[in-house]
Backbone bond lengths (Angstrom), bond angles and torsions (degrees), N, CA, C in turn:
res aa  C-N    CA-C-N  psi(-1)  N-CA   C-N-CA  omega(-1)  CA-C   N-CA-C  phi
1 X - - - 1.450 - - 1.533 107.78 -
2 X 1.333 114.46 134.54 1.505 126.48 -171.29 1.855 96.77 -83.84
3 X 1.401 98.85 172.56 1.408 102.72 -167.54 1.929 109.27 -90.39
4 X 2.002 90.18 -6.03 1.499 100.65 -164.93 1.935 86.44 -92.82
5 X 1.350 116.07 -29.98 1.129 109.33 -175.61 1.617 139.67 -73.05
6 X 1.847 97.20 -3.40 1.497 127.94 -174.76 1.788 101.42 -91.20
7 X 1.257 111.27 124.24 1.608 115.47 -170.18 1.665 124.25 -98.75
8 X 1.446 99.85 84.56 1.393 116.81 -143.96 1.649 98.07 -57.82
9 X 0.938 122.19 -21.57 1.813 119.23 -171.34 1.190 104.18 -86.91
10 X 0.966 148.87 28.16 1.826 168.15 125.74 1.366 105.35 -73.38
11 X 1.099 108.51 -51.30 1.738 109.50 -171.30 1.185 127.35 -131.68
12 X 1.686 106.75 132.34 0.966 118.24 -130.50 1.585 107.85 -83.07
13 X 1.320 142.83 -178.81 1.292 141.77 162.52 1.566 110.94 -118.78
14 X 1.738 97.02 130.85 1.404 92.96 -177.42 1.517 97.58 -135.89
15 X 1.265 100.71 148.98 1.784 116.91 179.61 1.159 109.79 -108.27
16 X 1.546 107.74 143.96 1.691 125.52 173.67 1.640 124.69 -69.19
17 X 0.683 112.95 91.09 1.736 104.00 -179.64 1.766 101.87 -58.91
18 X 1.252 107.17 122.13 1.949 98.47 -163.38 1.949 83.85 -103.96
19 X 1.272 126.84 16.41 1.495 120.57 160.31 1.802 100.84 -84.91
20 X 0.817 123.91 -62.35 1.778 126.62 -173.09 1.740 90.44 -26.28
21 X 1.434 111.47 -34.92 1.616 98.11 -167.17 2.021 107.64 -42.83
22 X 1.159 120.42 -28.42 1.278 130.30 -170.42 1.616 98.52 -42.88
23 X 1.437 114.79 -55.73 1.486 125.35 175.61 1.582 129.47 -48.59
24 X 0.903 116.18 -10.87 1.607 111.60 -152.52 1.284 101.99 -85.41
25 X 1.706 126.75 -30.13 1.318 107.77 -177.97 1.406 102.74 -103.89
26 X 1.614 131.67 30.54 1.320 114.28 156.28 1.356 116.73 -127.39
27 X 1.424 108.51 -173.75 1.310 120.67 -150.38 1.383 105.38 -109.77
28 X 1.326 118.96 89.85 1.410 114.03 179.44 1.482 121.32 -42.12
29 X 1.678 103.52 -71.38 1.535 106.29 -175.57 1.565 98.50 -129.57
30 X 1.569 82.23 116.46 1.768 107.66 -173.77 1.465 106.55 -49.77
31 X 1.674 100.32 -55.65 1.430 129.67 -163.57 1.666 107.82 -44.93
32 X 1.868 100.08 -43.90 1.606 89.49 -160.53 1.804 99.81 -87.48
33 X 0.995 82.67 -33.62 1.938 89.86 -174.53 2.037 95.96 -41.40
34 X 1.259 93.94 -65.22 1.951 92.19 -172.96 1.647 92.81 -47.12
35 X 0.991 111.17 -91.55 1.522 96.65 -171.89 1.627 120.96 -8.45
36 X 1.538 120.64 -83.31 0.614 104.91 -151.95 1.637 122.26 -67.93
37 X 1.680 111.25 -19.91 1.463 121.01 161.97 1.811 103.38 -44.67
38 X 1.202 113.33 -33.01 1.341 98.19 177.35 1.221 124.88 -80.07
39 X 1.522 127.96 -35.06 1.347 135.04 158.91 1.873 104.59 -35.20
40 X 1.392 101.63 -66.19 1.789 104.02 -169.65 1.577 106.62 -46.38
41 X 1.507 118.13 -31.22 1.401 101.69 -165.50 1.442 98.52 -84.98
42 X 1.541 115.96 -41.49 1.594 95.49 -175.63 1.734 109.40 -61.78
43 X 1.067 118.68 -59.76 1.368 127.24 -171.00 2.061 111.54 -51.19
44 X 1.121 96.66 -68.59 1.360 126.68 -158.15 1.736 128.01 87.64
45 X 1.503 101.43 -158.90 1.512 94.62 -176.31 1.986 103.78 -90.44
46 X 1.518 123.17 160.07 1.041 129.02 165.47 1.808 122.89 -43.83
47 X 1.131 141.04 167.46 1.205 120.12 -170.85 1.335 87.64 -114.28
48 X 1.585 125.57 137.81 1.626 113.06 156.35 1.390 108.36 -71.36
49 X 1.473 124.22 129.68 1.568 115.12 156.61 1.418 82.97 -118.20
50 X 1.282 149.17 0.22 1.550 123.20 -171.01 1.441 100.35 -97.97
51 X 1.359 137.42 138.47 1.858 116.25 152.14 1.162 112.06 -65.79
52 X 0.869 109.52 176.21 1.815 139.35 -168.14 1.539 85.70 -136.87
């Protein structure tokens, strides 16, 4: 698919704010992350049996 053939007024354009980079190696909310690491271990992840 050409770039003239992609129908940009359907979809949307979004820009990077390259300041947020400040975030990436911390931990916003301690609280939910443990939790939910705890959910994954009891539970785990979903199984794919369908393809995509």
């Amino acid at each position: 698919m050409n770039t003239e053939e992609i129908n940009t007024k359907k979809k949307p354009i979004v820009l990077i704010d390259k300041s947020l980079d400040f975030f990436n190696d911390k931990v916003l909310f301690p609280k939910k992350v443990e939790k939910a690491n705890e959910m994954l271990r009891k539970t785990g992840l979903p199984g794919m049996s369908k393809a995509l």
